[in-house]
C-alpha positions as CSV (number, residue, x, y, z in Angstrom):
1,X,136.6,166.1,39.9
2,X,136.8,169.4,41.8
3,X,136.8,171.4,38.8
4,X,133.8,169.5,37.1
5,X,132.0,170.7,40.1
6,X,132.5,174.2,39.9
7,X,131.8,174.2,35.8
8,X,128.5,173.3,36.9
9,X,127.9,175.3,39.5
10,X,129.1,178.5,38.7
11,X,126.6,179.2,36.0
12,X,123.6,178.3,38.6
13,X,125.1,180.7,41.0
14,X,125.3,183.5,38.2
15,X,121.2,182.8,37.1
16,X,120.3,183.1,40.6
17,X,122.3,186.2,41.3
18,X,120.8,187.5,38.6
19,X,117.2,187.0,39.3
20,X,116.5,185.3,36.4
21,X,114.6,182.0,36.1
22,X,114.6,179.4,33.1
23,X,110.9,179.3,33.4
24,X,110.2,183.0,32.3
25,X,110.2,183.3,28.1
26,X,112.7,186.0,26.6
27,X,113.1,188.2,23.9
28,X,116.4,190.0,22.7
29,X,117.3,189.6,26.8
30,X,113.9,190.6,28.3
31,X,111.2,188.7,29.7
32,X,108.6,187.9,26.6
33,X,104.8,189.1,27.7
34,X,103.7,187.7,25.0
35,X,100.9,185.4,25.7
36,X,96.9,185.2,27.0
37,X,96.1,186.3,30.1
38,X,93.9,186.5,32.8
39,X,93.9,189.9,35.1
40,X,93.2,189.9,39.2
41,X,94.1,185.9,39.5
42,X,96.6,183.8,41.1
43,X,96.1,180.8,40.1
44,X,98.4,178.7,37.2
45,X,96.4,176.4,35.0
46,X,94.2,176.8,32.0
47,X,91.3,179.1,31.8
48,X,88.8,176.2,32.4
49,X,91.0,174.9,35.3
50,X,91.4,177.9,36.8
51,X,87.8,179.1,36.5
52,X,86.3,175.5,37.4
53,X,82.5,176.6,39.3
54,X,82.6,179.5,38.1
55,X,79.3,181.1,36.6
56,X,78.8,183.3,33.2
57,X,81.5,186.0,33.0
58,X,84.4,183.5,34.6
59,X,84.0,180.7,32.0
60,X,80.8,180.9,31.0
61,X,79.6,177.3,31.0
62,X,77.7,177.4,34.3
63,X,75.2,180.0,34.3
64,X,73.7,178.3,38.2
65,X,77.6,178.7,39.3
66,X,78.8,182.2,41.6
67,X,80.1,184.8,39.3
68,X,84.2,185.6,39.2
69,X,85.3,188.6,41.1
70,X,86.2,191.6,38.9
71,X,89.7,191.7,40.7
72,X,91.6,190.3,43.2
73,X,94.9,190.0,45.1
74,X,95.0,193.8,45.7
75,X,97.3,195.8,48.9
76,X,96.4,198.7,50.6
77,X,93.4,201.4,51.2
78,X,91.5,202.5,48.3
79,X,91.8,205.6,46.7
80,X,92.7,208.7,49.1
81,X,90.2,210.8,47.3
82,X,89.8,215.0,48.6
83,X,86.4,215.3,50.5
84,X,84.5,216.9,47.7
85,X,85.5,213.8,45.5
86,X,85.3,211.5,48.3
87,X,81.2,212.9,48.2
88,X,81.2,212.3,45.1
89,X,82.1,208.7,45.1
90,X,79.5,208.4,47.9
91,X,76.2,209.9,45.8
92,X,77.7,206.9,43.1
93,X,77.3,204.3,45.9
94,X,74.0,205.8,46.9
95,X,72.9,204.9,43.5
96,X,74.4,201.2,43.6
97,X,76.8,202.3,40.8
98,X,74.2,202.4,37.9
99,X,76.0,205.7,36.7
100,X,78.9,202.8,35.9
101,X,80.2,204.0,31.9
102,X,80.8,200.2,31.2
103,X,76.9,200.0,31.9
104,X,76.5,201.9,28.8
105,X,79.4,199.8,26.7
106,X,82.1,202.3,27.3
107,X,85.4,201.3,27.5
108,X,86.6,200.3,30.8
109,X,89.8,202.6,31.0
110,X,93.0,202.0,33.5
111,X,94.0,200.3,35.5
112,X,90.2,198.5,35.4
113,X,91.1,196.5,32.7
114,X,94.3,194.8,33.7
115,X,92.6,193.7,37.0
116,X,89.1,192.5,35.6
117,X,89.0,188.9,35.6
118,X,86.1,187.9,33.5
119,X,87.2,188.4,30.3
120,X,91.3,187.0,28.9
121,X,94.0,189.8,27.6
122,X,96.2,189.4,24.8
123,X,99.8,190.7,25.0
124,X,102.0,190.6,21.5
125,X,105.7,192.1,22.0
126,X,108.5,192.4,19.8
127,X,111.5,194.9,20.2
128,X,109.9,197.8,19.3
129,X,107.0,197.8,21.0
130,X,103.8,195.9,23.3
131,X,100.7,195.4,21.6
132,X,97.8,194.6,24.4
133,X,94.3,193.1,23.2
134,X,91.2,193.2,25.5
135,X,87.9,191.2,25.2
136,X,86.5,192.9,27.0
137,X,85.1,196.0,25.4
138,X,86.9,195.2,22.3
139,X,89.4,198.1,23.2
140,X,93.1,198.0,22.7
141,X,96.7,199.6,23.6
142,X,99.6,200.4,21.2
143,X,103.1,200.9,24.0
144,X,106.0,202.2,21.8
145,X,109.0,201.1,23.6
146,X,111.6,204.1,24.5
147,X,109.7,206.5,22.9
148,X,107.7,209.9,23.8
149,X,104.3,211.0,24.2
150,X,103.0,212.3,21.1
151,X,102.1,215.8,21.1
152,X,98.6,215.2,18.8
153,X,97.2,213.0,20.6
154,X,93.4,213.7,22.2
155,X,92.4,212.5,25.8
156,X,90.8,208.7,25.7
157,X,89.4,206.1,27.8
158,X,92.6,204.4,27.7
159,X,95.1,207.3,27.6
160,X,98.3,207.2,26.1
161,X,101.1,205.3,26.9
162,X,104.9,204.9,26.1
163,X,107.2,202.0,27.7
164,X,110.6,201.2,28.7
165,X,112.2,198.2,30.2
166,X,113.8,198.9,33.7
167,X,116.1,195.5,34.4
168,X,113.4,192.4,33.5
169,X,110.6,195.3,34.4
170,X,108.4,196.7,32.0
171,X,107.3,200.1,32.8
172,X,105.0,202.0,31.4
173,X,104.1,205.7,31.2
174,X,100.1,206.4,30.6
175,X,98.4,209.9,30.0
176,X,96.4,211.7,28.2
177,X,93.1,210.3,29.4
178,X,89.5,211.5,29.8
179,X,87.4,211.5,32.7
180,X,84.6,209.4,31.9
181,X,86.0,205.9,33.4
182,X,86.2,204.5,36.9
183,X,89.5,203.1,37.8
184,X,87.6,199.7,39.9
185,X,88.1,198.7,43.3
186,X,84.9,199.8,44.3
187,X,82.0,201.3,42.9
188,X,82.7,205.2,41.5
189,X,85.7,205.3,42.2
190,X,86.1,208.0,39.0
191,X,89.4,210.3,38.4
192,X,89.5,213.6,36.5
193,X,91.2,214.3,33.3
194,X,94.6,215.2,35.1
195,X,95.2,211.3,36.0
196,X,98.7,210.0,35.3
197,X,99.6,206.3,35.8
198,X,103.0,204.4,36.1
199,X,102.6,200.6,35.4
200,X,104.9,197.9,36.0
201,X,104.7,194.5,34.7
202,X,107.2,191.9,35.5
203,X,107.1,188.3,34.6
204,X,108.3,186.3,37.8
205,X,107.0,182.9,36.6
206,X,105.9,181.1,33.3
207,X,102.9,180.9,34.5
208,X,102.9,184.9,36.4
209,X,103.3,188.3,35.7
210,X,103.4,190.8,39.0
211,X,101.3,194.4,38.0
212,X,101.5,197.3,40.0
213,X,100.3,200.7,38.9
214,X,101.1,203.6,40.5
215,X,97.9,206.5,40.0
216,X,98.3,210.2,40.2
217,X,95.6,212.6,40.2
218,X,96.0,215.8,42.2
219,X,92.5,216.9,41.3
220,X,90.8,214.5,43.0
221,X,93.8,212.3,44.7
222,X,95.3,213.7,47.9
223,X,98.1,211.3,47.3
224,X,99.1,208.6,45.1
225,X,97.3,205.5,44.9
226,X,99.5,202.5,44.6
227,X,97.9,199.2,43.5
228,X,99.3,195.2,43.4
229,X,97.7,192.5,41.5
230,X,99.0,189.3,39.0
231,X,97.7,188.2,35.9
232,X,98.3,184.3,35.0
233,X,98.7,182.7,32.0
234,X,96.1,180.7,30.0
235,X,97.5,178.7,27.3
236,X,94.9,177.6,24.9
237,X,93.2,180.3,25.7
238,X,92.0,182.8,22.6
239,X,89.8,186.1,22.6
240,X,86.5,186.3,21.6
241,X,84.4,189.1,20.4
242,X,83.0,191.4,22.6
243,X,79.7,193.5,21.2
244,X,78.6,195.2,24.5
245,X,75.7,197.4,22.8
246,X,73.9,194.3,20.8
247,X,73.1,192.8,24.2
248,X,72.5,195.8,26.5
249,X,68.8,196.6,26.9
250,X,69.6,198.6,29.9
251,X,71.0,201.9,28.5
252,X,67.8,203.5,28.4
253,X,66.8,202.6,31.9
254,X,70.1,203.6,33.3
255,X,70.1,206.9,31.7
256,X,66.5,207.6,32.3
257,X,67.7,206.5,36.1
258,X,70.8,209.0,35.9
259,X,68.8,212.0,34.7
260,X,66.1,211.9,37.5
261,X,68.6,211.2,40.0
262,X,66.8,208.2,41.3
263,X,68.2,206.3,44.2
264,X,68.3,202.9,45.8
265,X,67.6,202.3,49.2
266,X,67.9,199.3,51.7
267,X,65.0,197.1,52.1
């Protein structure tokens, strides 16, 4: 009887030493990402479950319901911008953010799009490499797995990235980028062209993957920025398409807005 009892225990001993759960889905080893998510959430369930009450942009049914935050679950200050960026941010504020680029259908860049909750992600992996799908903006991200930056490659909304697996954590290596997006957590909170981000994904649930993403910018940054949010799983859930510009009847007005520098005030 003794040694019945340590056949079975022994191998629970070893999962838990090695931090590895039965829930989490895996793939030559690694924790499979593979699924449709939802960015800045916490909680398990299906997208209508999860988004129950909540108006156009959450699920969409209830137009009379309160809109979804863009993100949540997030740690620490926001950006520690230099004090000629941190005016910067300010004249964006002044404006009520109407200088926003996804105002005008641009895509929303990093690491905005991983913690926008309004609109589901789509992550396909195999060995080689992560494939990630956004709704929103209808914009996308090839991550070769242990390979290198390219050397032709131009600066984008999205930047470029290259992954590696660190234990059951995905990490991945982004550069390359523009400077015409705003990286969320409040309203123009922009970066320059010299931006450099290290994400981490790691699967901890079925139902959970833990994101952080560490952002660099020494033009603007006078340190890094370190952000924490989740993203949870929506089974059932597929993307739709996203056509920003066939609905937007505000460009004009927002450009017209931009150029004269007009400002909001306080009632």
């Amino acid at each position: 009887m003794m040694r019945v009892f340590v056949l079975l225990v022994v191998p629970a001993l070893l999962v838990a030493q090695s931090g590895r759960t039965s829930s989490v889905p895996r793939m030559g080893g690694k924790p499979d990402l593979t699924g449709v998510w939802q960015g800045g959430s916490t909680t398990a369930g299906s997208w209508e479950e999860a988004n129950r009450g909540v108006g156009v942009g959450g699920s969409g049914k209830d137009p009379s319901a309160p809109a979804l935050p863009s993100s949540n679950d997030r740690v620490g200050d926001g950006p520690p911008y230099q004090e000629a960026a941190a005016k910067k941010v300010m004249e964006s504020y002044k404006m009520r953010g109407i200088d926003d680029p996804t105002a005008r259908c641009l895509p929303p860049g990093l690491p905005r799009a991983n913690t926008l909750g309004l609109f589901p992600i789509q992550i396909i992996q195999t060995p080689q490499q992560v494939v990630m799908l956004y709704e929103y903006m209808a914009v996308f991200r090839v991550i070769p797995l242990n390979a290198k930056h390219r050397d032709d490659v131009e600066p984008s909304y999205m930047g470029d990235s290259v992954g590696h697996w660190e234990g059951d954590t995905l990490v991945v290596d982004v550069t390359n980028f523009n400077d015409k997006t705003w990286l969320g957590g409040g309203t123009g909170t922009f970066h320059s062209d010299a931006m450099h981000i290290t994400e981490k994904y790691t699967r901890i649930s079925k139902d959970r993957i833990n994101y952080t993403a560490i952002i660099e910018d020494p033009k603007v940054f006078t340190k890094p920025w370190v952000i924490e949010s989740s993203m949870m799983l929506r089974e059932g859930t597929h993307l739709g398409e996203y056509v920003c510009a066939e609905n937007n009847i505000d460009t004009g007005r927002y450009e017209e807005m931009i150029k004269n520098g007009v400002k909001f005030t306080r009632p």
